[in-house]
C-alpha positions as CSV (number, residue, x, y, z in Angstrom):
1,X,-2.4,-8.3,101.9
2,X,-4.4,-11.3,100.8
3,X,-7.7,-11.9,102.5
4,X,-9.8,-15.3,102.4
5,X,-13.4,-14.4,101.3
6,X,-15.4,-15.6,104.1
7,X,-18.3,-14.9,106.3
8,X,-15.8,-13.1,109.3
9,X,-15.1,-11.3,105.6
10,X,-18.3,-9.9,105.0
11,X,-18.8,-9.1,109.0
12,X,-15.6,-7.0,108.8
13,X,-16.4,-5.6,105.7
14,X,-19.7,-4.4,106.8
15,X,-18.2,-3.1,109.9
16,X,-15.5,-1.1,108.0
17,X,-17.6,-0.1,105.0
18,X,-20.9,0.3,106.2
19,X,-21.5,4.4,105.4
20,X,-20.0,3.5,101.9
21,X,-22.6,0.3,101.1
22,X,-25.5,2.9,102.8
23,X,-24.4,5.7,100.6
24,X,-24.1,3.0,97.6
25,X,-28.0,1.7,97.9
26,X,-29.2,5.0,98.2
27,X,-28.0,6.5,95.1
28,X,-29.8,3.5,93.6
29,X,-33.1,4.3,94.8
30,X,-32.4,8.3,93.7
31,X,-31.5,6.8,90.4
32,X,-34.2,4.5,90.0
33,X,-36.8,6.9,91.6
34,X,-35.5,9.6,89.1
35,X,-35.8,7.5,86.2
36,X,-39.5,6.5,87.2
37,X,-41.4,9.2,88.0
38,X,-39.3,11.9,85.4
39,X,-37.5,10.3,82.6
40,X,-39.4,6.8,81.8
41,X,-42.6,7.7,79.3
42,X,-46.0,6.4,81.3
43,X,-47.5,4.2,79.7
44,X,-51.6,3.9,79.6
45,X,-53.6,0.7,78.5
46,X,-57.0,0.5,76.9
47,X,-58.8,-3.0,75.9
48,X,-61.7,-4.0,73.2
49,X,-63.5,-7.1,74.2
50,X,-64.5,-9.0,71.6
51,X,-66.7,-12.0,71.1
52,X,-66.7,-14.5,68.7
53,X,-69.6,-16.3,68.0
54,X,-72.1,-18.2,65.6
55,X,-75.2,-19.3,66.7
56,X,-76.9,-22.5,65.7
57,X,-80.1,-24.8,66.3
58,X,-78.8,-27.4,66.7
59,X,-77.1,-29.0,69.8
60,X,-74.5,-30.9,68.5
61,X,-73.6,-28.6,65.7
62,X,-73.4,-25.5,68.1
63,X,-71.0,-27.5,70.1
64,X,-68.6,-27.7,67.4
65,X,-69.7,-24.2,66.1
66,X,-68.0,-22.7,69.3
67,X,-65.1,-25.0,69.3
68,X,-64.3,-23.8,65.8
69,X,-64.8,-20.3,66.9
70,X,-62.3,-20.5,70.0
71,X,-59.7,-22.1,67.2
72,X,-60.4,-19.1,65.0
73,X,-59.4,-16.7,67.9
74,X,-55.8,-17.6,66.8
75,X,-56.2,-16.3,63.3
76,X,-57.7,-13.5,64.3
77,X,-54.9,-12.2,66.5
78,X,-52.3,-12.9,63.6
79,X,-54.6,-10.1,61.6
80,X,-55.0,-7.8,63.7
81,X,-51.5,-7.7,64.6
82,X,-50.6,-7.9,60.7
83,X,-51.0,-4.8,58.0
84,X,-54.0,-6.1,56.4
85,X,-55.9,-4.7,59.5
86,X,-53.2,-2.2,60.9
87,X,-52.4,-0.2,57.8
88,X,-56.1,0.7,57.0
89,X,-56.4,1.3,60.9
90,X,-53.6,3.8,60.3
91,X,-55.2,5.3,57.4
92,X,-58.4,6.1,59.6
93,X,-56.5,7.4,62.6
94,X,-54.5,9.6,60.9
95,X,-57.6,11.8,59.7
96,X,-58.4,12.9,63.4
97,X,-56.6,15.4,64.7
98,X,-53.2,15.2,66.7
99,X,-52.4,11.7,65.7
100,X,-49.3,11.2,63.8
101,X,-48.3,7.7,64.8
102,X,-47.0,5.7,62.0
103,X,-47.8,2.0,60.8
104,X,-44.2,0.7,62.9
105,X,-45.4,2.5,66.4
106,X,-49.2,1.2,65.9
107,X,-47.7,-2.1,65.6
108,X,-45.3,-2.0,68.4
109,X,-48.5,-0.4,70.4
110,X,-50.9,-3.7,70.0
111,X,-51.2,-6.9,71.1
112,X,-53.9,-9.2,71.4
113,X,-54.8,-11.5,74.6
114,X,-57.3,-14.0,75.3
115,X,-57.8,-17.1,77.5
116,X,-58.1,-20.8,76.9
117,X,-61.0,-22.1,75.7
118,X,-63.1,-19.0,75.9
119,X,-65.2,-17.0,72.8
120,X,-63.8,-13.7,74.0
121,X,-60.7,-12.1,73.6
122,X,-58.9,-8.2,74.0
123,X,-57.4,-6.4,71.9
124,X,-55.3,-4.0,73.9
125,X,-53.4,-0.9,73.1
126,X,-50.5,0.8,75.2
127,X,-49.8,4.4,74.6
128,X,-48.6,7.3,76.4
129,X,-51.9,9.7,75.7
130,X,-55.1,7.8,77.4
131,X,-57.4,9.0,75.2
132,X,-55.3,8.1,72.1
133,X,-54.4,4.7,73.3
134,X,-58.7,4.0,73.5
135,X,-59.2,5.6,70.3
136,X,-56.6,3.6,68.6
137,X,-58.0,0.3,70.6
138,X,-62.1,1.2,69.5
139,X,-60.8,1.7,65.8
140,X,-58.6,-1.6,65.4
141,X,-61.7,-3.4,66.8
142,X,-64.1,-1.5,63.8
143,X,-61.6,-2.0,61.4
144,X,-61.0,-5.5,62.5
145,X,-65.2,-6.4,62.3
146,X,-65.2,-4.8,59.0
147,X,-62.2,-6.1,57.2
148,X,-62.7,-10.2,58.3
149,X,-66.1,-10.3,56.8
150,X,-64.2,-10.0,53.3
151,X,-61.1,-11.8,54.4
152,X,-62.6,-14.7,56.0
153,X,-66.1,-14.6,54.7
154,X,-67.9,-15.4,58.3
155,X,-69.6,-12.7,60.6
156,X,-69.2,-14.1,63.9
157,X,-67.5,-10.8,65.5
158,X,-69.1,-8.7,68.0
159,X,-67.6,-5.9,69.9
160,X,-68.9,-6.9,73.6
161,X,-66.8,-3.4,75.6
162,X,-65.3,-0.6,73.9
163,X,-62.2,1.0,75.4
164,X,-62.3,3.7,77.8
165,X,-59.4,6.1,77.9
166,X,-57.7,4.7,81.5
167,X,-57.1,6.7,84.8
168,X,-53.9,5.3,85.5
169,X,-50.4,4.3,83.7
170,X,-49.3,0.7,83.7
171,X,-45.8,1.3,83.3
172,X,-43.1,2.0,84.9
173,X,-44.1,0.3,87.7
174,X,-42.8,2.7,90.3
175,X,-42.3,-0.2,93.1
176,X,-40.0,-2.5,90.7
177,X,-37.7,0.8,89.5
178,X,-37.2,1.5,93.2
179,X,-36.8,-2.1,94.4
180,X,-34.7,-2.7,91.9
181,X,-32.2,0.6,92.4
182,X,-32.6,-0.8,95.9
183,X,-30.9,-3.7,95.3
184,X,-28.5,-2.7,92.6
185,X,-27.2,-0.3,94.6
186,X,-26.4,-2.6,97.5
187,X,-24.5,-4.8,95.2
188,X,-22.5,-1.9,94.0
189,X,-22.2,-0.9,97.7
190,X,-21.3,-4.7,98.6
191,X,-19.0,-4.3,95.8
192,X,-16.8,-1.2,95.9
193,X,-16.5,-2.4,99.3
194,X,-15.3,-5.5,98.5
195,X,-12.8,-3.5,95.8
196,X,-11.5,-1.9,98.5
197,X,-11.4,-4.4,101.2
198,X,-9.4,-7.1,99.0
199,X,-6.8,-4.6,97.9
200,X,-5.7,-2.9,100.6
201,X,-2.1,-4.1,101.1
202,X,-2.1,-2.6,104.7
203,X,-0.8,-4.2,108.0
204,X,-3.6,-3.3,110.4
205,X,-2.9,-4.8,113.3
206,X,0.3,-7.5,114.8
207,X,-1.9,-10.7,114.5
208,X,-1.2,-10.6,110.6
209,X,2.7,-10.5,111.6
210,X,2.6,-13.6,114.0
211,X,-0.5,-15.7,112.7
212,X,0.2,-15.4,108.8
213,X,3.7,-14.8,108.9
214,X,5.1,-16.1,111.5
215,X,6.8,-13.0,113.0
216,X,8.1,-12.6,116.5
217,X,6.7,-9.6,118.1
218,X,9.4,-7.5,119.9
219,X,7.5,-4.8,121.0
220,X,5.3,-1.6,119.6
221,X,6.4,1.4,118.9
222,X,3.1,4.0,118.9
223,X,3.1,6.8,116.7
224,X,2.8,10.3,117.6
225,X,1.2,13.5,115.8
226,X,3.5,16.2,115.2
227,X,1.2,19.0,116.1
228,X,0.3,17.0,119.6
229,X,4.2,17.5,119.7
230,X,4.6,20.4,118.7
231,X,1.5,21.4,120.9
232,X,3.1,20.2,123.9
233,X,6.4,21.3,123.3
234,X,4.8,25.1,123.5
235,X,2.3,24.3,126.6
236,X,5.4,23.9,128.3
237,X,7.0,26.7,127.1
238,X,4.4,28.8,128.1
239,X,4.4,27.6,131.6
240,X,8.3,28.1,131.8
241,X,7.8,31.7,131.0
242,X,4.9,32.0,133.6
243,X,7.1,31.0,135.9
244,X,9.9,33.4,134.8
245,X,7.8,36.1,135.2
246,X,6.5,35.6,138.3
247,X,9.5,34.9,140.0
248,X,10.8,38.2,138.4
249,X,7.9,39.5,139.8
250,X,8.6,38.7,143.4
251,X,12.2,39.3,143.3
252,X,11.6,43.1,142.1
253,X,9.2,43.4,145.3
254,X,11.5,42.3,147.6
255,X,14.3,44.6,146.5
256,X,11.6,47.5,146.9
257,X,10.9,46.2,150.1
C-alpha cells in the first residue's frame, strides 16, 4: 500500500527497521576501516624550504628587490613542476639504488606551496617509502638551485631545511574513511529501509481499512498456528487416554475385590 513520506514515516520506519539500518552502518565502518588501514597505500610527506632572496644596500632598492623575488616564487613553482627540472631530477634519482620511479609518477609526487607575500616557499613530495619521498624532495631542491642559475640567470636560491624522511603517513586519513563508512552506511541503512518500507503492499493493521478506505469493520477473525492446533488437539488426547486407563484401572480392582 501507498505510504506518505513523513516524519511519523521515518519514526515507524526506525521502529520497524532499526537492526537492519544498525547492521547497514556498521558494514560501512568494516568497509571503510578495511580500506584504510589494509588496502589504501600510506602515504608519507617530506618538504624543502626554500628561500628566495637578493640582497642589496640600498633601502629603497631592497624593497623592491624582495617584492620581485616573492613575484618570482610563481615562476619557480611552474619549473619545478615542469620537465626542465623534473626530468634531470629523474635522471639523478634513478642512479641510487631501489628507485625506479618514472618522470609521470615524480610529477604526480610533487607540488609546490608557499604563502602570500613571503620569500620562502616548500617544495613537498608525497610517497609511499619515507626515506624515498625525502630523497626525492632534497634532490628536486639541488637540482632546482642548480638548473635556475642557467635558466634565469639570478642566484637568489637558498635551501633554508632539507627534508627529513617523516614518522608518520598523511594519507588515508583514518578518521575521514571511517566517518565516512559511518555515514554511508546509514544512508544505505536509511535506504534499504525505506525500499522496503514503501513497497510493502501489506494490510497491517484495520485502521488502513476504515481511515484510507473507507471500510466498515465487521469483526476479526484471529488466525491460528496449525502446530498450536495440532498441539492441542493431542494434549487432549493424551489426557482422554489417561483417563481410560485409569478408570480401567479401578474397574479391574474392584472385580478382584
Amino acid at each position: 500500500m501507498d505510504q506518505a513520506v513523513s516524519f511519523t514515516f521515518f519514526v515507524r520506519l526506525v521502529r520497524k527497521y532499526w537492526r537492519g539500518i544498525i547492521l547497514w552502518t556498521i558494514a560501512g565502518v568494516l568497509v571503510a576501516g578495511s580500506l584504510a588501514f589494509f588496502v589504501v597505500t600510506p602515504k608519507y610527506k617530506a618538504s624543502v624550504q626554500i628561500l628566495v632572496s637578493r640582497h642589496s644596500e640600498n633601502a629603497a632598492i631592497q624593497y623592491a628587490t624582495q617584492q620581485a623575488d616573492v613575484q618570482m616564487i610563481t615562476t619557480y613553482k611552474e619549473l619545478i613542476t615542469n620537465q626542465v627540472i623534473l626530468k634531470p631530477t629523474q635522471r639523478a634519482l634513478a642512479k641510487y639504488k631501489g628507485y625506479d620511479g618514472t618522470l609521470g609518477m615524480l610529477k604526480n609526487e610533487v607540488s609546490v606551496s608557499s604563502t602570500q607575500n613571503s620569500q620562502v616557499f616548500s617544495i613537498d613530495v608525497s610517497d609511499s617509502h619515507p626515506r624515498q619521498a625525502a630523497m626525492i624532495a632534497n634532490q628536486i631542491a639541488q637540482t632546482f638551485k642548480k638548473r635556475v642559475k642557467e635558466i634565469i640567470k639570478v642566484n637568489n636560491v637558498t635551501i633554508v631545511s632539507a627534508a627529513v624522511p617523516a614518522t608518520n603517513a598523511v594519507s588515508p586519513r583514518k578518521p575521514i574513511y571511517l566517518a565516512a563508512g559511518l555515514v554511508v552506511g546509514l544512508l544505505l541503512g536509511f535506504l534499504y529501509a525505506s525500499i522496503r518500507m514503501l513497497t510493502d503492499r501489506r494490510v497491517h493493521d484495520s485502521d488502513f481499512l476504515t481511515d484510507e478506505l473507507g471500510l466498515t469493520n465487521l469483526g476479526q477473525v484471529n488466525h491460528q498456528h496449525h502446530h498450536r492446533h495440532h498441539d492441542q488437539i493431542e494434549n487432549i488426547q493424551t489426557s482422554q487416554n489417561s483417563r481410560k486407563k485409569r478408570e480401567h484401572h479401578r474397574e479391574s480392582a474392584e472385580r478382584r475385590v
